[in-house]
C-alpha positions as CSV (number, residue, x, y, z in Angstrom):
1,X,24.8,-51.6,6.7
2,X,28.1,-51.3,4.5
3,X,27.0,-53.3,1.4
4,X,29.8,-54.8,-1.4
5,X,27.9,-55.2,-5.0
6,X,29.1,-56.6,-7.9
7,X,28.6,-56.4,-11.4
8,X,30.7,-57.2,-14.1
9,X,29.0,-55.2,-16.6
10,X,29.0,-51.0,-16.0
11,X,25.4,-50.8,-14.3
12,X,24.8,-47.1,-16.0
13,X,22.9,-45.5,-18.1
14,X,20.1,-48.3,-16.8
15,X,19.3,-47.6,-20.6
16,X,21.9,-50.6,-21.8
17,X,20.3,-53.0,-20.9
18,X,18.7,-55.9,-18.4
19,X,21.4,-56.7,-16.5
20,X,22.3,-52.9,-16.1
21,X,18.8,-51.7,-15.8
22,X,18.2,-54.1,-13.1
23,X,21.6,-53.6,-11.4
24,X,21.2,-49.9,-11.3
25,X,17.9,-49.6,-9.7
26,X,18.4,-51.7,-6.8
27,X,21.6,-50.5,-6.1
28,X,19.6,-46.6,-6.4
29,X,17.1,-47.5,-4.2
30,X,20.0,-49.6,-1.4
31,X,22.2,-46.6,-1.5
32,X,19.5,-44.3,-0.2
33,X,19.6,-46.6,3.1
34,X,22.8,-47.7,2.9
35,X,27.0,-47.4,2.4
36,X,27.1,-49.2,-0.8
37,X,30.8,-50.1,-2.7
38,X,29.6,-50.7,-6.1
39,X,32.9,-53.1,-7.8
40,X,32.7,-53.2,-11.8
41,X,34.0,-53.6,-15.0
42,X,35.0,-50.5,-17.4
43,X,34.7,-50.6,-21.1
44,X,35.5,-49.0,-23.7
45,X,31.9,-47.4,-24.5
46,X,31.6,-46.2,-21.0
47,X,32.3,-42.3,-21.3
48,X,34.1,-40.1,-18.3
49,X,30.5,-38.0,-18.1
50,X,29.0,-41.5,-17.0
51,X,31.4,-42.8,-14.9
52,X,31.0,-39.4,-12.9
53,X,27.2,-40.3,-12.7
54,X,27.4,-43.2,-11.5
55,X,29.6,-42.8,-9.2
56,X,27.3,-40.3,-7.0
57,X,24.9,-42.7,-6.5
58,X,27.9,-44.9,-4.2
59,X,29.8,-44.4,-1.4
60,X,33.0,-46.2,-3.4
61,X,33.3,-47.1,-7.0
62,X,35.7,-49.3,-7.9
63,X,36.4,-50.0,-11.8
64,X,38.7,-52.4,-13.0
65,X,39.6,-52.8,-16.8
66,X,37.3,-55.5,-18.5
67,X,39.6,-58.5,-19.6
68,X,40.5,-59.3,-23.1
69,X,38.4,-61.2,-25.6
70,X,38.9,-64.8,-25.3
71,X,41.2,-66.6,-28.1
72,X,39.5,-68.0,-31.1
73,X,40.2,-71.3,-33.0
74,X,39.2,-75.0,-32.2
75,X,42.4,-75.4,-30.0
76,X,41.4,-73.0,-27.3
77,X,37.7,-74.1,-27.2
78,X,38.5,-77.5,-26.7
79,X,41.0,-76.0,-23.6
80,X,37.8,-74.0,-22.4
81,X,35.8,-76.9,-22.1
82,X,38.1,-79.3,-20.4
83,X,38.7,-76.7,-17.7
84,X,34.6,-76.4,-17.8
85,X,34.4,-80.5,-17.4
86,X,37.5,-80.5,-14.6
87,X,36.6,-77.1,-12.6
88,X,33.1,-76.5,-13.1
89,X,32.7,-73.0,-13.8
90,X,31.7,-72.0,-17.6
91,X,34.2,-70.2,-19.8
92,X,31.7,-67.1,-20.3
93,X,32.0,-67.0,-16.2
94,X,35.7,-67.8,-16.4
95,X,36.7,-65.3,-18.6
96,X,35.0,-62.3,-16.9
97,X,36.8,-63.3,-13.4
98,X,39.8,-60.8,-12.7
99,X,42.5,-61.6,-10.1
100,X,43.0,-58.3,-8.8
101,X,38.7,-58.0,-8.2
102,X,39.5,-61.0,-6.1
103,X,42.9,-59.7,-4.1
104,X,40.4,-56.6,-3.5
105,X,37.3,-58.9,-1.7
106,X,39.9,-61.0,-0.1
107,X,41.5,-58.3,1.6
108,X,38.0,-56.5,2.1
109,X,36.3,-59.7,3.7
110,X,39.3,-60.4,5.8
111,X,39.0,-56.9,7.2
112,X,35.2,-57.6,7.9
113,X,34.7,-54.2,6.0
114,X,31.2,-55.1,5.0
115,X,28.1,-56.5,6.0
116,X,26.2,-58.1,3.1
117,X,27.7,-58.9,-0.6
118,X,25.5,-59.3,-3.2
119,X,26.5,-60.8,-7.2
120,X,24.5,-59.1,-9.7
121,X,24.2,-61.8,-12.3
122,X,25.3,-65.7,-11.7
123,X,28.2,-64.5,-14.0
124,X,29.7,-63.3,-10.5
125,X,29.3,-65.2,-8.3
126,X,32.9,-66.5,-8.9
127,X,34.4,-64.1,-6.5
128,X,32.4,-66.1,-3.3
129,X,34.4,-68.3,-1.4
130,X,32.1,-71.5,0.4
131,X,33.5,-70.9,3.5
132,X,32.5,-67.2,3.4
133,X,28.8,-68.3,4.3
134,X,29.4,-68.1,8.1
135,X,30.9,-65.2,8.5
136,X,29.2,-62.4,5.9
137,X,25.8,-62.6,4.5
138,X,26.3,-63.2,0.6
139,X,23.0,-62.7,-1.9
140,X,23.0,-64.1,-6.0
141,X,20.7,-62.0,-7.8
142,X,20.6,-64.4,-10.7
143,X,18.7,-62.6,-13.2
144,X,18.0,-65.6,-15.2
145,X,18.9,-69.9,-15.2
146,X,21.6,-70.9,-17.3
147,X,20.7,-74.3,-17.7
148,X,17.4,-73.5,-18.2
149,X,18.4,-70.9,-21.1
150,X,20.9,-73.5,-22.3
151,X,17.6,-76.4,-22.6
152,X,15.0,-74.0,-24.4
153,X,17.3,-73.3,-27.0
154,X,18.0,-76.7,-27.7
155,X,14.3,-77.4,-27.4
156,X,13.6,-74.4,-29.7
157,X,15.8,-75.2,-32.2
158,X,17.8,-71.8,-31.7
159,X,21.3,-72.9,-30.1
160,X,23.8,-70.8,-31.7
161,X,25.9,-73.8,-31.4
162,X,23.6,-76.9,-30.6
163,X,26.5,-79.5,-30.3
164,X,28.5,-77.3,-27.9
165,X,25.3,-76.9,-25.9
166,X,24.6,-80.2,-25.8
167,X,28.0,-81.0,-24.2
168,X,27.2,-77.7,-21.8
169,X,24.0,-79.2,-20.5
170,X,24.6,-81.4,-17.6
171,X,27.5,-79.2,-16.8
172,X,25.6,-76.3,-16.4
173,X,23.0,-78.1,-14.6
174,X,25.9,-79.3,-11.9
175,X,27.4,-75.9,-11.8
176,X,24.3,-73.8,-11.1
177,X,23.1,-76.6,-8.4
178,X,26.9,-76.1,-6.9
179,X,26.4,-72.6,-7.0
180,X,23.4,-71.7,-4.8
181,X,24.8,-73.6,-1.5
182,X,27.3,-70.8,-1.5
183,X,24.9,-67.9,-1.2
184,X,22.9,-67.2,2.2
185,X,20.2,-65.5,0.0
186,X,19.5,-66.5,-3.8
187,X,17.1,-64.0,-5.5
188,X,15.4,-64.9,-8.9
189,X,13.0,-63.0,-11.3
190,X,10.6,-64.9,-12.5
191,X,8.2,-67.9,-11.2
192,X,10.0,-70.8,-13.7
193,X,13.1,-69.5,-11.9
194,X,12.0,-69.9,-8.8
195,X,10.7,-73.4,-9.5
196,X,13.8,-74.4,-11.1
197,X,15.7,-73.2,-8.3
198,X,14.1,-75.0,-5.8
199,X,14.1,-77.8,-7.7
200,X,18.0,-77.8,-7.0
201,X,18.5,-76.5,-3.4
202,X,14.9,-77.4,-1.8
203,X,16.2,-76.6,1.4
204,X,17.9,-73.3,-0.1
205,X,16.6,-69.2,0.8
206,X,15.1,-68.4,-2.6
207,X,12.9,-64.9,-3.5
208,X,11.1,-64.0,-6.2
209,X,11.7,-60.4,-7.0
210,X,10.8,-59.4,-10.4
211,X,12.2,-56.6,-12.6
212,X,10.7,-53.3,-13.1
213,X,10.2,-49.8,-14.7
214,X,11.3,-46.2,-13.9
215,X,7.9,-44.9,-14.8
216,X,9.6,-41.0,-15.1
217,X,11.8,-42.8,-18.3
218,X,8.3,-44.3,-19.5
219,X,5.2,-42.4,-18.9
220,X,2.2,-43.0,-20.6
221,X,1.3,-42.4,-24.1
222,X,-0.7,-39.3,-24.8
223,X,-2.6,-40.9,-27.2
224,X,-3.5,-44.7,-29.5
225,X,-1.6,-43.1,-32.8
226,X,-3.4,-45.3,-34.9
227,X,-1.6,-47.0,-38.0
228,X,-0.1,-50.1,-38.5
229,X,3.4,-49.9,-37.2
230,X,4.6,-52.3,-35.3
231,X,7.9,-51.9,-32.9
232,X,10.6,-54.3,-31.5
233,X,12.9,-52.8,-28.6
234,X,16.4,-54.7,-27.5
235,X,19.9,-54.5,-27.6
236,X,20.3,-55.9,-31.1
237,X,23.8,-57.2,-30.7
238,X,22.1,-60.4,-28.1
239,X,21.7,-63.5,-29.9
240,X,18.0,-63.4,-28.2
241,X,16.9,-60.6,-30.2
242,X,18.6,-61.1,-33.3
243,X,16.7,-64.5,-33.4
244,X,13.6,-63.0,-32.7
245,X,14.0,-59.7,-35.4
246,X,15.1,-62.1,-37.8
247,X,12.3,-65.0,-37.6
248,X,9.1,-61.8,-37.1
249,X,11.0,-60.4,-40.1
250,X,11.2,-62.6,-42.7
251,X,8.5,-65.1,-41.8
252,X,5.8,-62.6,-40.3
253,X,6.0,-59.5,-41.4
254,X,5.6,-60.0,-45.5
255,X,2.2,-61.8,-44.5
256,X,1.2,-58.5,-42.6
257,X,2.1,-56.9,-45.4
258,X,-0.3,-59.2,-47.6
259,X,-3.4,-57.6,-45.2
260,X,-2.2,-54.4,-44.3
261,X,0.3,-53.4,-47.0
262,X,1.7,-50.0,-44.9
263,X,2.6,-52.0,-42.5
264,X,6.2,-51.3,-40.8
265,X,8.5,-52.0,-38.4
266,X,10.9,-50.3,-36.5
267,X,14.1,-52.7,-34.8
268,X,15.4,-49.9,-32.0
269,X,18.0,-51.1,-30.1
270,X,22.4,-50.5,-30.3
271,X,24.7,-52.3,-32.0
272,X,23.0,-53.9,-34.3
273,X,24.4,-57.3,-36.1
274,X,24.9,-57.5,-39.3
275,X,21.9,-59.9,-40.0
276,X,20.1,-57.4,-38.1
277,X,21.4,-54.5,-40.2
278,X,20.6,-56.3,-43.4
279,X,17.1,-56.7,-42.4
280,X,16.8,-52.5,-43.3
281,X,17.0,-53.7,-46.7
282,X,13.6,-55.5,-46.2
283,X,10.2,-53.7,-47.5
284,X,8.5,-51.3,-44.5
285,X,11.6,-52.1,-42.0
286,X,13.6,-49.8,-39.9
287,X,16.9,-50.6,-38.0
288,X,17.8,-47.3,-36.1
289,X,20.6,-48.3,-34.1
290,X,21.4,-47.2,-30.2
291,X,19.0,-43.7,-29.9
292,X,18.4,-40.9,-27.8
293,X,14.7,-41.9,-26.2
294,X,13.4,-45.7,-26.4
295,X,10.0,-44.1,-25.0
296,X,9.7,-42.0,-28.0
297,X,9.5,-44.8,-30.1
298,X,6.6,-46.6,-28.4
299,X,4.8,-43.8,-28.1
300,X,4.8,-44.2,-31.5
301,X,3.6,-47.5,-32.4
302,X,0.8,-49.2,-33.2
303,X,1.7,-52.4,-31.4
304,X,4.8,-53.6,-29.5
305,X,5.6,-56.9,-30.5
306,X,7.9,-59.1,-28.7
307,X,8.8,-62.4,-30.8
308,X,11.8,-64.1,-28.6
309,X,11.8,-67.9,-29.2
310,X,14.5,-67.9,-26.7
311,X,16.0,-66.3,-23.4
312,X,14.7,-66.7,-19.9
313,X,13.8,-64.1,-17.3
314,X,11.4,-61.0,-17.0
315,X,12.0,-59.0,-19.9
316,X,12.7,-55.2,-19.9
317,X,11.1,-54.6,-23.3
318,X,7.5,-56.0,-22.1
319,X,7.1,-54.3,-18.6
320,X,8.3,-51.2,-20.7
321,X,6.0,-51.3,-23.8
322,X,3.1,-51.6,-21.3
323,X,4.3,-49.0,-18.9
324,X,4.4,-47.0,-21.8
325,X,0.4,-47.6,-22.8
326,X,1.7,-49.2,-26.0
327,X,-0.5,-53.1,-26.9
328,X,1.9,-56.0,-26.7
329,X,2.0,-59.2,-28.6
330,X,4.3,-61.5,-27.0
331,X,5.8,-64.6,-27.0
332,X,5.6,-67.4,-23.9
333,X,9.5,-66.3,-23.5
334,X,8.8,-62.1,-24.0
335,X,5.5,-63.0,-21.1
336,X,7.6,-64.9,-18.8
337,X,7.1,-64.3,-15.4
338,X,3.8,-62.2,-16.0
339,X,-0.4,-62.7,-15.7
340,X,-1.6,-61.4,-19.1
341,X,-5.0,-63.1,-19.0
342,X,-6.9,-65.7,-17.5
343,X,-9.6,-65.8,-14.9
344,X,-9.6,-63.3,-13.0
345,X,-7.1,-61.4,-14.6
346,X,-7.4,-58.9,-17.1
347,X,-6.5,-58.8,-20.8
348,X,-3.1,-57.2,-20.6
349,X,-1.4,-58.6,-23.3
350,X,-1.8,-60.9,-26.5
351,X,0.2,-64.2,-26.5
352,X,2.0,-65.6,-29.9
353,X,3.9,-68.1,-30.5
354,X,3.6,-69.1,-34.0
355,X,3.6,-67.4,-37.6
356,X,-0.4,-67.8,-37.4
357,X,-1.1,-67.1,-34.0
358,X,1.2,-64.2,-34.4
359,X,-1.3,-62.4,-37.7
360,X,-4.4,-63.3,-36.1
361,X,-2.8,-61.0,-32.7
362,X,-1.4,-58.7,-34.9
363,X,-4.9,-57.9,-36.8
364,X,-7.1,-58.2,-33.9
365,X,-4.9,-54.8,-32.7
366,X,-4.4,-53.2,-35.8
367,X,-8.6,-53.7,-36.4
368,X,-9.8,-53.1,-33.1
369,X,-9.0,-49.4,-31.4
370,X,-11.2,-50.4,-28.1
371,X,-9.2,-53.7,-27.7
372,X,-6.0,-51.8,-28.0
373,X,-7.0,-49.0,-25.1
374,X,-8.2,-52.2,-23.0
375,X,-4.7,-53.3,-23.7
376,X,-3.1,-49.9,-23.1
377,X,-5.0,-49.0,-19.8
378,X,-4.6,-52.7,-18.3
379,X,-1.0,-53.3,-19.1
380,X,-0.2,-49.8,-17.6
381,X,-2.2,-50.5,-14.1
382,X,-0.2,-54.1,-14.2
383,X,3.2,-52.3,-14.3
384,X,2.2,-49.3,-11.3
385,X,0.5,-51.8,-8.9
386,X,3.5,-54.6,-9.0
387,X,6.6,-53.3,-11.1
388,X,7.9,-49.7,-10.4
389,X,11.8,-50.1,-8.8
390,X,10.7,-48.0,-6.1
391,X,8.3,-51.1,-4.6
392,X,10.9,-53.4,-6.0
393,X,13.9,-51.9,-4.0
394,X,11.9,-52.3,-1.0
395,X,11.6,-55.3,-1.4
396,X,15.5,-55.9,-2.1
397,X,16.1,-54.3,0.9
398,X,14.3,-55.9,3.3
399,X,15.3,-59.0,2.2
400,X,18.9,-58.0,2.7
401,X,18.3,-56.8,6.3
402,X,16.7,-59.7,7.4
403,X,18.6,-62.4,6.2
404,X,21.1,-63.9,8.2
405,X,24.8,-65.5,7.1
């Protein structure tokens, strides 16, 4: 089949980050089966060397420059959101769409050039036209619900901007419900996902396909290094992370200290904020920026801990850390998606959600070197028998094959 994806963000190095990661992978393992036209965004990070990478892994690659940052000012957000109330579509989605992208599908679809379409990311799912359904089979790999993001951070107290939100909530409930009755196929990661999904299109074609690991970029640790050092992995620009290295920083990690005094903590991921940045300034802490090897760093550490209060969908950092043989303590929001415990199941991870339950986790690890092999060896069986891309990407394709328009 001749496949059309799109992704607004450059899908390479799969290092970036989730939307990439994911991206990348399935569109590997398609193109091995496939003609795949991969239709992106380029930015300014994006190097020459990786454009040339990515672009052997396609049959076309079409790049078109990303637009310009939105406007600032009270003025133009008050426009954005009465074209948001009157058209639907969110500004964040709005402002990524590109006329020329859609000239260039228009005139592809028109010509019946491809089979299947699929939208990596809700975010793209702009480019679809309704009455496409008939005529081309169209897929929305969503990644993660809006509207359900947009309601646990009011919940949690960790809106960014809690009054905007609040005026974005039954708007982003209409517009994701609008969305999925324009797809033939809608894909989601994680089991809430799936239920919320189906909550608005019960009749709708909805899979479960989860995220998963290159296990090449994370084999397993040699060996439990011991210690007390503790390691959070995410792109630190992502208002997700910075909440979470900010609250385990300031409100958990000086009562580690108190036990374990040596404690530390290493914050890898690029671009850091500056109220991540600051946090170096903090006793035992450790912001090192974008770096070479993510793996090396677990390898590394005593625990993995992954404190999101926010920010739905499987994430990267936790099917990572355990491919890697590193003991995770994780939030509900860092687990989502995954059986960590429970009957029948075994240990794979500890759960945390608050400052407490967060020590007691912590200490159990930092005490215990049996429960942190039990940890190591289960959480690295959980990612080879249900998360490697290659079983993934199966997956992916079949579905693709066998749906219909």
């Amino acid at each position: 089949m001749k496949i059309l994806m799109i992704c607004a963000t450059f899908p390479y190095p799969p290092s970036r980050g989730g939307t990439q990661g994911r991206t990348f992978n399935l569109l590997k393992f398609i193109a091995k089966v496939h003609e795949v036209t991969l239709i992106t965004h380029l930015t300014e990070d994006v190097t020459p060397e990786e454009v040339e990478q990515l672009r052997g892994y396609v049959s076309d690659l079409q790049l078109f420059s990303r637009p310009d940052q939105q406007e600032g000012g009270l003025w133009n957000k008050l426009k954005r959101f009465t074209q948001f109330l009157l058209e639907g579509t969110p500004p964040n989605v709005r402002y990524l769409y590109l006329a020329d992208i859609q000239a260039w599908i228009d005139e592809a679809v028109a010509k019946e050039r491809f089979d299947v379409i699929t939208c990596e990311h809700s975010v793209n799912e702009i480019y679809i036209r309704p009455q496409w359904q008939q005529k081309i089979k169209t897929v929305l790999d969503i990644h993660s619900s809006v509207y359900k993001t947009c309601l646990n951070q009011l919940a949690t107290q960790t809106s960014e901007n809690p009054l905007r939100d609040r005026l974005y909530l039954p708007l982003l409930r209409r517009y994701e419900q609008t969305t999925l009755f324009k797809f033939s196929q809608v894909v989601v990661t994680t089991d809430e996902d799936e239920q919320q999904m189906r909550t608005f299109a019960p009749q709708g074609n909805i899979a479960l396909i989860p995220n998963g690991v290159d296990l090449e970029l994370f084999p397993y640790r040699s060996g439990d290094p011991g210690g007390h050092n503790l390691v959070f992995v995410g792109g630190l620009d992502y208002f997700v992370n910075i909440d979470g290295a900010v609250f385990f920083s300031q409100q958990v990690l000086p009562l580690l200290q108190a036990k374990y005094p040596d404690t530390c903590l290493t914050l890898v991921g690029s671009k850091p904020s500056p109220e991540v940045q600051a946090l170096a300034q903090l006793k035992g802490i450790t912001v090192t920026g974008r770096v070479p090897s993510v793996v090396d760093y677990l390898h590394q550490a005593t625990v993995a801990i992954i404190p999101l209060r926010t920010g739905f969908g499987m994430k990267f950092k936790t099917l990572e850390a355990m491919a890697s043989g590193v003991p995770v303590v994780a939030s509900d929001r860092g687990l989502e998606g995954m059986e960590v415990a429970g009957d029948n199941v075994p240990l794979r991870a500890l759960r945390a959600n608050t400052i407490d339950e967060y020590i007691e986790a912590i200490s159990r690890l930092f005490e215990d070197e049996t429960l942190r092999h039990q940890l190591s060896k289960n959480g690295r069986q959980y990612i080879e028998d249900y998360y490697t891309w290659e079983s993934l990407g199966r997956d992916y394709e079949k579905m693709i094959s066998n749906i219909s328009p």
